[in-house]
C-alpha positions as CSV (number, residue, x, y, z in Angstrom):
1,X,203.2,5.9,81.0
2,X,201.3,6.4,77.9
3,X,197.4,7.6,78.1
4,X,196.0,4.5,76.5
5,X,192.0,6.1,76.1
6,X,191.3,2.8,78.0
7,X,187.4,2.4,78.0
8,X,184.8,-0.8,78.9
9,X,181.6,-0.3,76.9
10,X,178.8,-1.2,75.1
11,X,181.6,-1.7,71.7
12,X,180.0,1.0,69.6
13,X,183.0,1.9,67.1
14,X,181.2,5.4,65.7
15,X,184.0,7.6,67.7
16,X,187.1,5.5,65.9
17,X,185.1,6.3,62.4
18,X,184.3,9.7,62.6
19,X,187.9,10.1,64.4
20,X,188.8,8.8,60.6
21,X,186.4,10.5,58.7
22,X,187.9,13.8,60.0
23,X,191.5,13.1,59.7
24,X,190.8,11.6,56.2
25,X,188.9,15.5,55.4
26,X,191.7,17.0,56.3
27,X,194.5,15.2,54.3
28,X,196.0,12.1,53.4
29,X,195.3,9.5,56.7
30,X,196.0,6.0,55.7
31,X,194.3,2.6,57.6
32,X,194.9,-1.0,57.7
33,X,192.3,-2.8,59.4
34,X,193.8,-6.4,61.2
35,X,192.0,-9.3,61.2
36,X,189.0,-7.6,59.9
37,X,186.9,-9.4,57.4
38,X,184.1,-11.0,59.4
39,X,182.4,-7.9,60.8
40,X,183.0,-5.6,58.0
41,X,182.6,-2.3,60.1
42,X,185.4,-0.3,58.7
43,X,185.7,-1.3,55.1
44,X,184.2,2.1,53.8
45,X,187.1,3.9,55.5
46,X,190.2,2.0,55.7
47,X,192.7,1.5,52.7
48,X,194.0,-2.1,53.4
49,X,192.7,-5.4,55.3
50,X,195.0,-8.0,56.2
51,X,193.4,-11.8,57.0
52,X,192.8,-14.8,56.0
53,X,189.0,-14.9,55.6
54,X,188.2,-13.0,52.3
55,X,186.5,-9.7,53.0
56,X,182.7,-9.7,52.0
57,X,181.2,-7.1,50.1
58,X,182.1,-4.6,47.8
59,X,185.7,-3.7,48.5
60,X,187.2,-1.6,45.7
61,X,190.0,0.1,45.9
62,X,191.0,-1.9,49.4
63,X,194.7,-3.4,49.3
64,X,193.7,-7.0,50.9
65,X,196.7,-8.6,52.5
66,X,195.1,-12.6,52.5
67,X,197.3,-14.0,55.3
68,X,197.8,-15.8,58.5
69,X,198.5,-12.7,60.7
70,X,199.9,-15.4,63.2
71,X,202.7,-16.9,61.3
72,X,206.2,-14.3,61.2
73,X,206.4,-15.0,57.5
74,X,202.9,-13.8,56.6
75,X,204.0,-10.3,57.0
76,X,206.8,-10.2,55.1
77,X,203.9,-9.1,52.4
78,X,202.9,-6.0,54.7
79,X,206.7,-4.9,55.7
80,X,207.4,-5.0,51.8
81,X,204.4,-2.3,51.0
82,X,205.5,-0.5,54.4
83,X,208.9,-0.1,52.6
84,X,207.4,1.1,49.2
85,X,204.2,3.3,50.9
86,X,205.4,4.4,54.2
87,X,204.0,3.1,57.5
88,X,200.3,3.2,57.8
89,X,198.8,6.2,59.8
90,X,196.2,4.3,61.9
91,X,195.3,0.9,62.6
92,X,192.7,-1.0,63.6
93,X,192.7,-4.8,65.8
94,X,189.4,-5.4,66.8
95,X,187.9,-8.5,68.6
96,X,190.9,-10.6,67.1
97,X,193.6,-10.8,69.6
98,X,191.1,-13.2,71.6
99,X,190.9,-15.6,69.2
100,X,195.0,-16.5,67.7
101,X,197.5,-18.2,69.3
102,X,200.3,-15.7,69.8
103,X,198.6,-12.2,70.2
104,X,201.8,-10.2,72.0
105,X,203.4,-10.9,68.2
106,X,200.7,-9.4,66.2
107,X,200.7,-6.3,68.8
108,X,204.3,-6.6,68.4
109,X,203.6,-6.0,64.6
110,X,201.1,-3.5,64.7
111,X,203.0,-0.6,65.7
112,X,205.5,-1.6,63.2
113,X,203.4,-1.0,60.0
114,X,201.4,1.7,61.6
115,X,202.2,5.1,63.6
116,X,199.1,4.6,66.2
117,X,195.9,2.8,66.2
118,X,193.0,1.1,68.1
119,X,192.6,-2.2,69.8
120,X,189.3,-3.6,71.3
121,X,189.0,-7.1,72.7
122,X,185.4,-8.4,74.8
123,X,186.3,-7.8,78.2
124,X,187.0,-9.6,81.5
125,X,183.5,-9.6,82.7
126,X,182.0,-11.2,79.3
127,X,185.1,-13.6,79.0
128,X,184.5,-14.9,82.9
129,X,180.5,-14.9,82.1
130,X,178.6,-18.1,81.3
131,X,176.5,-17.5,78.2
132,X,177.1,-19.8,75.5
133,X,177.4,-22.8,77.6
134,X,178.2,-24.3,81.4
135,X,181.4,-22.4,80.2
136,X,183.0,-19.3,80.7
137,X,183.1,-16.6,77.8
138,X,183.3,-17.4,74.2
139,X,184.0,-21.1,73.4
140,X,186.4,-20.0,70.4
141,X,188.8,-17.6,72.5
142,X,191.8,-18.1,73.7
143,X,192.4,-14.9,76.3
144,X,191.3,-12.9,78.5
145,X,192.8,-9.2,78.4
146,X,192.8,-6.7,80.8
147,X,194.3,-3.3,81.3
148,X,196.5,-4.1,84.8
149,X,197.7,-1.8,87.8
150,X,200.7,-0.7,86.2
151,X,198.5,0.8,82.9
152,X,199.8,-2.6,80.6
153,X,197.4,-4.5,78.4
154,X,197.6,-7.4,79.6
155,X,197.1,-10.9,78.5
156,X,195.4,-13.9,80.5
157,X,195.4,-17.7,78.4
158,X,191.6,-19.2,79.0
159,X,192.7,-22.0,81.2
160,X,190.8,-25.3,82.9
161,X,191.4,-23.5,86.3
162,X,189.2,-20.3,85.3
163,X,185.8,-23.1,84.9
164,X,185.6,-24.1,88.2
165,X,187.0,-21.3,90.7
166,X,183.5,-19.5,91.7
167,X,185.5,-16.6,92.8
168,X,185.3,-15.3,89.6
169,X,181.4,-15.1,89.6
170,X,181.2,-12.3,91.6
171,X,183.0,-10.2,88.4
172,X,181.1,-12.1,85.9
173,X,178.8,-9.6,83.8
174,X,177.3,-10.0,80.4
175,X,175.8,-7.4,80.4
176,X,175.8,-4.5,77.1
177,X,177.6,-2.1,78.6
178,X,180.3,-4.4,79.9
179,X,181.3,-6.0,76.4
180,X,184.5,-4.3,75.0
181,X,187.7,-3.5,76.3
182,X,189.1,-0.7,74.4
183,X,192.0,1.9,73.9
184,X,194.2,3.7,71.5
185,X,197.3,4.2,71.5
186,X,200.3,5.6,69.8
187,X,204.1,5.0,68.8
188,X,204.0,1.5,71.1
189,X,201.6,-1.1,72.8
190,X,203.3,-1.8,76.0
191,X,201.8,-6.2,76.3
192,X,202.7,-8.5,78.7
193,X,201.7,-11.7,78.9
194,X,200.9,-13.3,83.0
195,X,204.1,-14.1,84.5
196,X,205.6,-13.5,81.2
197,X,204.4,-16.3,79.4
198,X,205.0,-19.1,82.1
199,X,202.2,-20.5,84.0
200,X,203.9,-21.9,87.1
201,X,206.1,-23.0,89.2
202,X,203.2,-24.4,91.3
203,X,199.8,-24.3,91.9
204,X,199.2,-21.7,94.2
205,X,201.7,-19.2,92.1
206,X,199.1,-20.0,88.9
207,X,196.1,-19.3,91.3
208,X,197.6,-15.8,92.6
209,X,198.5,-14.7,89.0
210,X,195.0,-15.4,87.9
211,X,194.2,-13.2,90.9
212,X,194.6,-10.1,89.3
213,X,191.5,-10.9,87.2
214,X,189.6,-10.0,90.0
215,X,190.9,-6.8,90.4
């Protein structure tokens, strides 16, 4: 089993850029950044953005792939510079995976174009937290990840059933040092989705697969 770095914190990202800064000093280190227009943390140090919303800012010399990172024919772009450049050395996914429909495809994708990277999604105790709303987590995300017993990231869809089971306050935490789940990796991302994708056969199956949340 891979040593995935995993880490719940506060989110600050200094470690993955100075991690890049140095291997940048030291040679040729090339970075794609996924999904990462709205924040705009790593646009001094990465070499290519790929998403839909159009970067802010000064981005010169910054190959921007503007596409749906969702749909399979999107990064046909992507593969076609991967062919011509050579995969990318690092990558970056962060806060993104939450929020699109199919995220094991993107991971899927991820360590296709690029030899290692770093993923960070909000965590299990913000996502099952009641901030915005008399809901839990944020309103626009779709999953909950977590790092399971077997060492596998992990995802959980944001279903109905999550709203009204009270077990689930006891986990609850909003608090700063609780808001990212984090890791890197390298050569693969071993995802699984719950139950591999199907939420059934019956009631009390869903209710023990959502189960491991508490964990």
């Amino acid at each position: 089993m891979p040593n995935y770095n995993w880490n719940i914190s506060e989110g600050n990202r200094n470690h993955v850029l100075d991690m890049i800064q140095t291997k940048k000093s030291n040679g040729k280190f090339t970075v794609i950044d996924i999904g990462g227009s709205i924040n705009n943390w790593s646009s001094k140090y990465v070499d290519a953005i790929a998403d839909f919303n159009t970067p802010s800012g000064n981005h010169d010399g910054i190959h921007f792939f503007n596409i749906d990172i969702t749909h399979p024919s999107s990064w046909i772009e992507i593969q076609e510079y991967v062919k011509l450049q050579g995969k990318f050395d690092f990558s970056i996914c962060t806060h993104t995976l939450e929020d699109i429909m199919n995220p094991g495809f993107v991971i899927e994708k991820l360590s296709e174009i690029s030899k290692e990277g770093y993923i960070a999604v909000p965590s299990k105790f913000r996502e099952l937290s009641s901030f915005e709303g008399n809901y839990r987590g944020y309103i626009h995300h779709r999953w909950i990840f977590i790092k399971s017993a077997k060492g596998v990231f992990k995802g959980f869809p944001k279903i109905n059933y999550i709203e009204r089971d009270t077990r689930f306050d006891k986990i609850a935490d909003f608090s700063n040092h609780k808001y990212d789940l984090s890791f890197f990796w390298k050569d693969t991302i071993d995802f699984e989705y719950v139950n591999n994708n199907y939420l059934g056969p019956s009631v009390d199956a869903v209710k023990n697969y959502y189960d491991e949340l508490l964990e």
